[in-house]
C-alpha positions in Angstrom: -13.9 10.9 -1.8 -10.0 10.3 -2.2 -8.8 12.6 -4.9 -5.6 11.4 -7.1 -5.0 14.3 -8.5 -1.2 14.0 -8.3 -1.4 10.7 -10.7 -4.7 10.5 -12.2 -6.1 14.2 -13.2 -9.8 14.5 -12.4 -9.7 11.2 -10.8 -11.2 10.3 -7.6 -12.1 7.1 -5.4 -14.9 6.1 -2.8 -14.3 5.2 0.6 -13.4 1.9 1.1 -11.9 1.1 -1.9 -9.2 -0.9 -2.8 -6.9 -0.1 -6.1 -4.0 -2.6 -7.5 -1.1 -1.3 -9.1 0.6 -3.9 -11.6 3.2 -3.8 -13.9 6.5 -5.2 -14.8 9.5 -4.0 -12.9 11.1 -0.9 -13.2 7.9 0.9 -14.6 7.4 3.2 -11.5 4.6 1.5 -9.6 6.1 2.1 -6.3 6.9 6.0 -7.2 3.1 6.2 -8.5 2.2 4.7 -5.0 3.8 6.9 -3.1 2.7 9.6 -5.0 -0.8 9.0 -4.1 0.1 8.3 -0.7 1.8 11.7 -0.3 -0.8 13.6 -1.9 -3.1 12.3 1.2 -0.9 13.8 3.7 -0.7 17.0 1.9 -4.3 17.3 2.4 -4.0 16.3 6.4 -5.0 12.5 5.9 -3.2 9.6 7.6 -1.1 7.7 5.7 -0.1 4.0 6.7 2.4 1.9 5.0 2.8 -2.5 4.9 5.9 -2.6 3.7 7.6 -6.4 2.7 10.8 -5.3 0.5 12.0 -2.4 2.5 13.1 -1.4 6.1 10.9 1.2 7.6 14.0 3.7 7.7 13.9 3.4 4.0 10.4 3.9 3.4 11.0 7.3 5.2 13.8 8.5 3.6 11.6 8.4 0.0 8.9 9.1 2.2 10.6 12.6 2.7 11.6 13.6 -0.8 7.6 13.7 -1.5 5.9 15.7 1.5 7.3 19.0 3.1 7.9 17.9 6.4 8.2 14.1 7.0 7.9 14.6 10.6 5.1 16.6 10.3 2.6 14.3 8.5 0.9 11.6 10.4 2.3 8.1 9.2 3.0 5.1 10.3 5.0 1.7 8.9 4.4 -2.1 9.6 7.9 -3.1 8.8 7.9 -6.8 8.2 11.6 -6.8 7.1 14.1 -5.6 9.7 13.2 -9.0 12.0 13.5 -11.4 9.0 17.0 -9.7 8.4 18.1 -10.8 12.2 17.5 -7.2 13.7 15.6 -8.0 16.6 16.6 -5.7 19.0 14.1 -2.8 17.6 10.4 -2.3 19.6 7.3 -0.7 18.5 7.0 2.8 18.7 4.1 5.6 17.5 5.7 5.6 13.7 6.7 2.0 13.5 5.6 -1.4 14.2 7.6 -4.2 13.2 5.9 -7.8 12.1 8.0 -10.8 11.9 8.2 -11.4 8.1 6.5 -11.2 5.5 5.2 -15.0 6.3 3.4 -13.5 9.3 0.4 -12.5 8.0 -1.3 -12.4 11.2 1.1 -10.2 12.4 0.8 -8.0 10.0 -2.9 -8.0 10.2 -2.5 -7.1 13.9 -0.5 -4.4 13.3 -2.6 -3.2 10.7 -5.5 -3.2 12.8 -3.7 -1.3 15.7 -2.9 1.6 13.3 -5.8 1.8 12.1 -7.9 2.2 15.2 -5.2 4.3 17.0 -5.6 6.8 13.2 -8.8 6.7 13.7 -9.9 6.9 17.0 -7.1 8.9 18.6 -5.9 11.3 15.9 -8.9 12.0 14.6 -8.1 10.9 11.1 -11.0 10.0 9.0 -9.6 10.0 6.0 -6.3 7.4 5.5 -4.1 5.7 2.9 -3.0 2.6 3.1 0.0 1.1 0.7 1.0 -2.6 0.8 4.2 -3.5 -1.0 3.9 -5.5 -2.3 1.7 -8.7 -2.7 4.3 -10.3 -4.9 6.5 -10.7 -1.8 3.7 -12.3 -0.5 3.6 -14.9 -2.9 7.0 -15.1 -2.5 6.7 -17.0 0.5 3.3 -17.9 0.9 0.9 -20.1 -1.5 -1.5 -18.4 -3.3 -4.7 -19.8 -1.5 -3.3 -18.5 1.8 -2.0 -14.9 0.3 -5.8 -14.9 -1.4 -7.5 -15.1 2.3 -4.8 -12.6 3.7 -6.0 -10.1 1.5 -9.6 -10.7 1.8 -9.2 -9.5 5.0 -6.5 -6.7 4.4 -9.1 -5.3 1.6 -12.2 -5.8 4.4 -10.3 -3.8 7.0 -9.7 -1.0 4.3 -13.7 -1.0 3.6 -15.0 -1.2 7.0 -12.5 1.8 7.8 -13.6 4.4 5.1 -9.7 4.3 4.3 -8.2 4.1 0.6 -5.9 1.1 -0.2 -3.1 0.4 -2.5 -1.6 -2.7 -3.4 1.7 -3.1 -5.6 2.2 -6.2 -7.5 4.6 -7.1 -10.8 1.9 -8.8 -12.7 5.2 -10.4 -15.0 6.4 -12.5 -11.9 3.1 -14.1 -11.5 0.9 -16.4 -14.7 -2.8 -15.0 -15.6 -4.5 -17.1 -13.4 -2.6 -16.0 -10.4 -3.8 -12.4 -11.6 -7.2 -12.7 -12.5 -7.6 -14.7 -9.4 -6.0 -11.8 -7.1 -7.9 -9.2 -9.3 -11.3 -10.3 -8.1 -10.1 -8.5 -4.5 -10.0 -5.2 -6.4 -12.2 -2.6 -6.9 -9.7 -0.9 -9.3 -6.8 -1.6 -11.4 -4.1 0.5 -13.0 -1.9 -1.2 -15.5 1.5 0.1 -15.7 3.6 -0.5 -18.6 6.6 0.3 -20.4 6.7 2.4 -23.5 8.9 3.8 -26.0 9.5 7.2 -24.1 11.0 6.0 -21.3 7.8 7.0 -19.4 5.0 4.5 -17.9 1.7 4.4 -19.6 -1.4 3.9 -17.2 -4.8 2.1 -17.8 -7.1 2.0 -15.6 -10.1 0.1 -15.2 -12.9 0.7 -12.2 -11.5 4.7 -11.5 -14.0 7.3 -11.8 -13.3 10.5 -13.3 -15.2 13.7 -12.1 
């Protein structure tokens, strides 16, 4: 089981399964990510990050602020940013694998893959987390059809791995059907949204409690 402890008290997840994290902007859906990303490689399981808004050098720098030892934790980043941005002359390397864009899904897919095997079969990790942000970059450049069959194989990988994954998405940029279509790919939910405090209030649907 994958405990989330550090976000959800007394909850816990399967292997293999896949949890959405929607919200507006601003409500701390990429800090609760993280969160449950870092409170994997506290417990010695690989962590594995798709990012689409950020360059891999800034995923570790908030990557840092949440785990004792950044260098210490086995992760590794499909950056499908620094290329789009005309930064070309960067190559793979143990921590970081670089896609295209965001438009190249199979790219990123490859990559995916690649990490998760080498996770897997060569460090020994049978446990790992795996954060994509964020699908609404996604559908930023890509229909929704397309983004849809992406992530029915994203969220297959994840299940035939054993490996927990989390998917960011601002649920205001997108109408309902684009939502409950996406949703359907789920086999959790948390809701973010604003409240009066300043701080997010969760609901959660599909997340067993123990």
């Amino acid at each position: 089981m994958y405990d989330l402890a550090d976000v959800l008290p007394d909850a816990e997840l399967s292997p293999g399964t896949n949890l959405l994290i929607a919200g507006p902007p601003l409500t701390g859906k990429r800090q609760i990510a993280l969160d449950l990303l870092a409170s994997g490689s506290k417990q010695g399981e690989g962590t594995i990050i798709v990012t689409t808004k950020d360059s891999a050098q800034k995923i570790f720098d908030q990557y840092e602020g949440l785990v004792d030892d950044v260098d210490a934790v086995d992760i590794g980043i499909v950056d499908c940013v620094t290329k789009q941005r005309g930064v070309n002359n960067v190559t793979d390397d143990a921590r970081i694998k670089y896609a295209s864009s965001p438009v190249d899904m199979t790219g990123i897919g490859i990559k995916l893959s690649e990490f998760l095997e080498e996770f897997y079969e060569v460090r020994g990790h049978r446990k790992n987390r795996i954060l994509l942000h964020s699908v609404s970059t996604l559908l930023m450049y890509s229909d929704l059809q397309t983004v849809f069959r992406f992530l029915h194989v994203f969220t297959g990988r994840v299940q035939s791995a054993d490996a927990l994954g989390v998917y960011i998405i601002d649920s205001t940029a997108h109408d309902d059907q684009t939502m409950n279509t996406l949703k359907q790919l789920f086999d959790a939910v948390i809701e973010v949204e604003e409240s009066d405090d300043g701080e997010p209030t969760l609901h959660t649907a599909g997340i067993p409690t123990q």
